[in-house]
C-alpha positions as CSV (number, residue, x, y, z in Angstrom):
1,X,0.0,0.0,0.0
2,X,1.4,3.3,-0.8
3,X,1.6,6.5,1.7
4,X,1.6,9.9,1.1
5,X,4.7,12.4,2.3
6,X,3.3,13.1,5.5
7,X,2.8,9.9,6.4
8,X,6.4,8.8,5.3
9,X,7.8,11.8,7.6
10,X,5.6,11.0,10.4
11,X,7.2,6.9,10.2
12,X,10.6,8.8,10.8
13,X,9.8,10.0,14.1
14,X,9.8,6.8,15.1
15,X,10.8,3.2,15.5
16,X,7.8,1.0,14.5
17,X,9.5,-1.8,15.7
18,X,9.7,-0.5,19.1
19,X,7.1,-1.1,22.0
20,X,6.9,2.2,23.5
21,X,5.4,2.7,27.3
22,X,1.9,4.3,26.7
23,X,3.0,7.9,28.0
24,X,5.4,7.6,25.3
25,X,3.6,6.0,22.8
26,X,0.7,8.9,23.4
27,X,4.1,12.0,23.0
28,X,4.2,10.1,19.6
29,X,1.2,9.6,18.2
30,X,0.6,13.6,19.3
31,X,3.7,14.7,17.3
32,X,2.6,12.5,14.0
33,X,-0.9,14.0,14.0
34,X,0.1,16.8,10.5
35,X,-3.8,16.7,8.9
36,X,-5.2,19.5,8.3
37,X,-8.1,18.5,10.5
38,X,-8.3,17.9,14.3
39,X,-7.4,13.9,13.7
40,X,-8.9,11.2,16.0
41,X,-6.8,9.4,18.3
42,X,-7.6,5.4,18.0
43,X,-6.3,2.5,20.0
44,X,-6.2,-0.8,18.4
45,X,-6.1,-4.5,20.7
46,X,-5.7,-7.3,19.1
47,X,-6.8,-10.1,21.3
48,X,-6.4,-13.9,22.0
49,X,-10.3,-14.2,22.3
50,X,-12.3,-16.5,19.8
51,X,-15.3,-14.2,19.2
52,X,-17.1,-17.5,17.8
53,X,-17.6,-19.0,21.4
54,X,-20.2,-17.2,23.3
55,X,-18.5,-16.6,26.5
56,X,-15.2,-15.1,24.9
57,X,-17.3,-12.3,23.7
58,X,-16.3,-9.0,24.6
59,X,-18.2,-6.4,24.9
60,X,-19.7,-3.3,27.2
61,X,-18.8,0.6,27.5
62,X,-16.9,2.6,29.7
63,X,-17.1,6.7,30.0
64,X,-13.7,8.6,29.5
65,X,-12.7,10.9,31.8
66,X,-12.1,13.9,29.3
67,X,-14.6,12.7,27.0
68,X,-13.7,12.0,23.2
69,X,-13.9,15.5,21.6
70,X,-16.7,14.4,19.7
71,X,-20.8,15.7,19.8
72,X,-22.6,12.9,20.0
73,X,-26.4,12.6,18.6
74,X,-28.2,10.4,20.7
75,X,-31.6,9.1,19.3
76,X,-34.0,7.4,22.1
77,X,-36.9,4.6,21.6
78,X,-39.2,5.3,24.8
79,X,-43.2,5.8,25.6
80,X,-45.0,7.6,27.8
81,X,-43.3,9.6,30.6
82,X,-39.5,8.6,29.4
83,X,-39.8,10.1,26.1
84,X,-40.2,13.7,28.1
85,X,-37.4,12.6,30.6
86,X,-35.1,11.4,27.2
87,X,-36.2,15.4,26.1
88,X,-35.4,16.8,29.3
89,X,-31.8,15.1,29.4
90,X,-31.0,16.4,25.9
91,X,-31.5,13.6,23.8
92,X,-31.2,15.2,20.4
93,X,-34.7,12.5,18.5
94,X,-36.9,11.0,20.7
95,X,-39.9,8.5,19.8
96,X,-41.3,5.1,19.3
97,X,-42.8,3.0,16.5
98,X,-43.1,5.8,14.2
99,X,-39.2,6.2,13.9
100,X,-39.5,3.1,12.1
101,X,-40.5,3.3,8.9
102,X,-38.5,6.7,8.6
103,X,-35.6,4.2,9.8
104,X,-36.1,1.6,7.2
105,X,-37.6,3.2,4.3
106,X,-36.5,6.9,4.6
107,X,-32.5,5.3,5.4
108,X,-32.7,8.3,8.0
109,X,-29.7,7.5,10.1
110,X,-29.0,11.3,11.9
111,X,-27.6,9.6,15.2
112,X,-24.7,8.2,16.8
113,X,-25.9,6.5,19.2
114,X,-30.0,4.6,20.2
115,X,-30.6,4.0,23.5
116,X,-34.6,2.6,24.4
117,X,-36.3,1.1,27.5
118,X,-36.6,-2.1,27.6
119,X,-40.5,-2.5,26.8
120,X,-39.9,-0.3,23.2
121,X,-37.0,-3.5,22.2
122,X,-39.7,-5.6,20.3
123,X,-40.0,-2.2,18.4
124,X,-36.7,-1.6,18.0
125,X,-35.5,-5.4,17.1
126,X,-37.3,-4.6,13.8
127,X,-34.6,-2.5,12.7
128,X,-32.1,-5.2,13.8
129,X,-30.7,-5.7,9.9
130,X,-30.8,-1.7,9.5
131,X,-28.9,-1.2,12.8
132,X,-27.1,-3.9,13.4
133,X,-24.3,-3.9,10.9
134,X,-23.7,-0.2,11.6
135,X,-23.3,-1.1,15.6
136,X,-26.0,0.8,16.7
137,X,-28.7,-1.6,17.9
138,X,-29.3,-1.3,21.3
139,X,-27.7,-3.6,24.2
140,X,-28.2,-3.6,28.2
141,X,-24.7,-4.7,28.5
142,X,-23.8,-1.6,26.7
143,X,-26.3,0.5,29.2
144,X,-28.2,1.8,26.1
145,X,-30.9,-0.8,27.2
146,X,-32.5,0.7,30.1
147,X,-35.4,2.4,32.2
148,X,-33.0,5.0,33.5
149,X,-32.5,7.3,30.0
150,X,-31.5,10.1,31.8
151,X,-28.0,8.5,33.3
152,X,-27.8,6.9,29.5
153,X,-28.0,10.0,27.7
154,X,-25.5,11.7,30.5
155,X,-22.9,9.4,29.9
156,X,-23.3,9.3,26.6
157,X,-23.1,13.0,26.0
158,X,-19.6,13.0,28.6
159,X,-17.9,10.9,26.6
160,X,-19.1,7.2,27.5
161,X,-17.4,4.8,24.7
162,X,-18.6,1.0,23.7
163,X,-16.0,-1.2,23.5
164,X,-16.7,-4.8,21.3
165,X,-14.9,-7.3,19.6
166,X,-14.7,-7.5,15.6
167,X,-14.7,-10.4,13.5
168,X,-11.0,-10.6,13.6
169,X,-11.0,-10.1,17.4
170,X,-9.7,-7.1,17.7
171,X,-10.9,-4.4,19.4
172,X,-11.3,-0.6,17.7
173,X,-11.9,2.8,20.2
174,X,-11.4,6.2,20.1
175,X,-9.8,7.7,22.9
176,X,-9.9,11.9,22.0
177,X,-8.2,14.0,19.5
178,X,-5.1,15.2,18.7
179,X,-5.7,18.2,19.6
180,X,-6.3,16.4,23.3
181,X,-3.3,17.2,26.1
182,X,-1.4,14.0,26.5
183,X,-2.1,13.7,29.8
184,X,-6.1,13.6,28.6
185,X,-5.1,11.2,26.5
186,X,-3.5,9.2,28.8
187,X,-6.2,9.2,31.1
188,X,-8.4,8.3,28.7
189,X,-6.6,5.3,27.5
190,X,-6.0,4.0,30.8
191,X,-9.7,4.3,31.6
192,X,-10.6,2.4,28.6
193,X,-7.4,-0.4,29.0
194,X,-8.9,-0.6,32.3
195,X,-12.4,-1.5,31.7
196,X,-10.9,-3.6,29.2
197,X,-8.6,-5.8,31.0
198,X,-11.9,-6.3,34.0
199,X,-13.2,-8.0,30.7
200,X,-11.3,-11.1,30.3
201,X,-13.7,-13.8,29.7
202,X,-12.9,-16.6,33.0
203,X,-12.8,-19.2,30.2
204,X,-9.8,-17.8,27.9
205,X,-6.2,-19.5,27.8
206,X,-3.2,-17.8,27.0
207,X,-2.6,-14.5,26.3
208,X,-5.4,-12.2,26.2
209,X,-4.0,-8.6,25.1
210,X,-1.8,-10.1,22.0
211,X,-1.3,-6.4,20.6
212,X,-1.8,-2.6,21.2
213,X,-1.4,0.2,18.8
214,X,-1.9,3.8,18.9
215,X,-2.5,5.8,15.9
216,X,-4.5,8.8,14.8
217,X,-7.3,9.0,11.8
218,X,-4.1,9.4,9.4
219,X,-1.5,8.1,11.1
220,X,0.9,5.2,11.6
221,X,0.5,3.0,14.2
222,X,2.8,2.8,17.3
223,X,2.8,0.0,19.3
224,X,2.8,0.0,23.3
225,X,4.5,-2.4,25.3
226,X,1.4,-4.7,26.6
227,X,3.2,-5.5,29.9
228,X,1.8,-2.8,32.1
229,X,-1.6,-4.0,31.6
């Protein structure tokens, strides 16, 4: 695959066959970050899991301490008295079933994030092959199933992150931008790589973090040395 000239200079501020410690690895992935646009910082952990066997899945959310530098648009499935409570709390779209057809016909999509009580899921389950692929179906272990929409939309809007395994095992978050302080960053991470590590299915043998890389939207990737974690 073939890089442009930024990304060529950026590789020589570094050694990419290096594991750095993660206050280090954060100094360089700041110093790489040349787009013209405030760049999203991503971590990357490859895992030992098998994805395929139920109870190696990984999955659930954790709120960053300094948030991700991102707005997020938070659409919520309620009835009743929680659809004024989702209002109240700042949910940016709230409804029930008439989002649905808007949803699947319309391909109106102008959210990041669904959250709905957990009588409105046989609603929402019919958007299962809409949402699903895109990651945004609901899920109690995620907290976006739930009665209690206010604390849901909260920690969504502060910077709460869901963390899941892909089909390669590996798991893909954003931890802030660029344009973050390192030490933001590195609380961030460390919030995330804790939640993370509290996840290890009880069933898994051998290594469970394999890799972890830093890199931003345009960036290369810099490895950090596992061992800490």
């Amino acid at each position: 695959m073939k890089h442009g000239k930024k990304y060529n200079e950026a590789l020589k501020q570094f050694d990419r066959a290096t594991y750095y410690d993660q206050s280090e690895a954060v100094s360089v992935v700041k110093k790489t970050a040349t787009a013209k646009f405030d760049e999203t910082v991503e971590v990357h952990i490859r895992t030992g899991c098998d994805g395929r066997h139920a109870e190696q899945q990984i999955r659930g959310a954790v709120v960053l301490p300094n948030g991700t530098g991102k707005t997020v648009r938070v659409l919520v499935f309620a009835k009743g008295e929680k659809l004024s409570e989702a209002e109240a709390a700042g949910a940016d779209h709230v409804g029930g079933e008439e989002l649905i057809p808007k949803i699947q016909n319309e391909g109106w999509l102008d959210f990041d994030v669904v959250v709905a009580t957990p009588d409105m899921m046989g609603v929402v389950g019919r958007l299962g092959k809409v949402l699903g692929p895109k990651g945004l179906m609901p899920n109690p272990k995620a907290g976006t199933v739930t009665m209690d929409v206010t604390k849901a939309i909260n920690d969504i809007k502060a910077g709460k992150i869901e963390y899941r395994l892909d089909k390669s095992n590996i798991i893909h978050c954003p931890i802030g931008k660029a344009s973050f302080s390192e030490e933001q960053l590195n609380e961030n991470l460390t919030a995330l790589m804790d939640a993370i590590v509290k996840a290890k299915p009880s069933t898994l043998k051998g290594q469970y973090l394999r890799s972890v890389t830093l890199s931003t939207t345009m960036g290369p990737g810099v490895r950090i040395n596992t061992a800490k974690f």
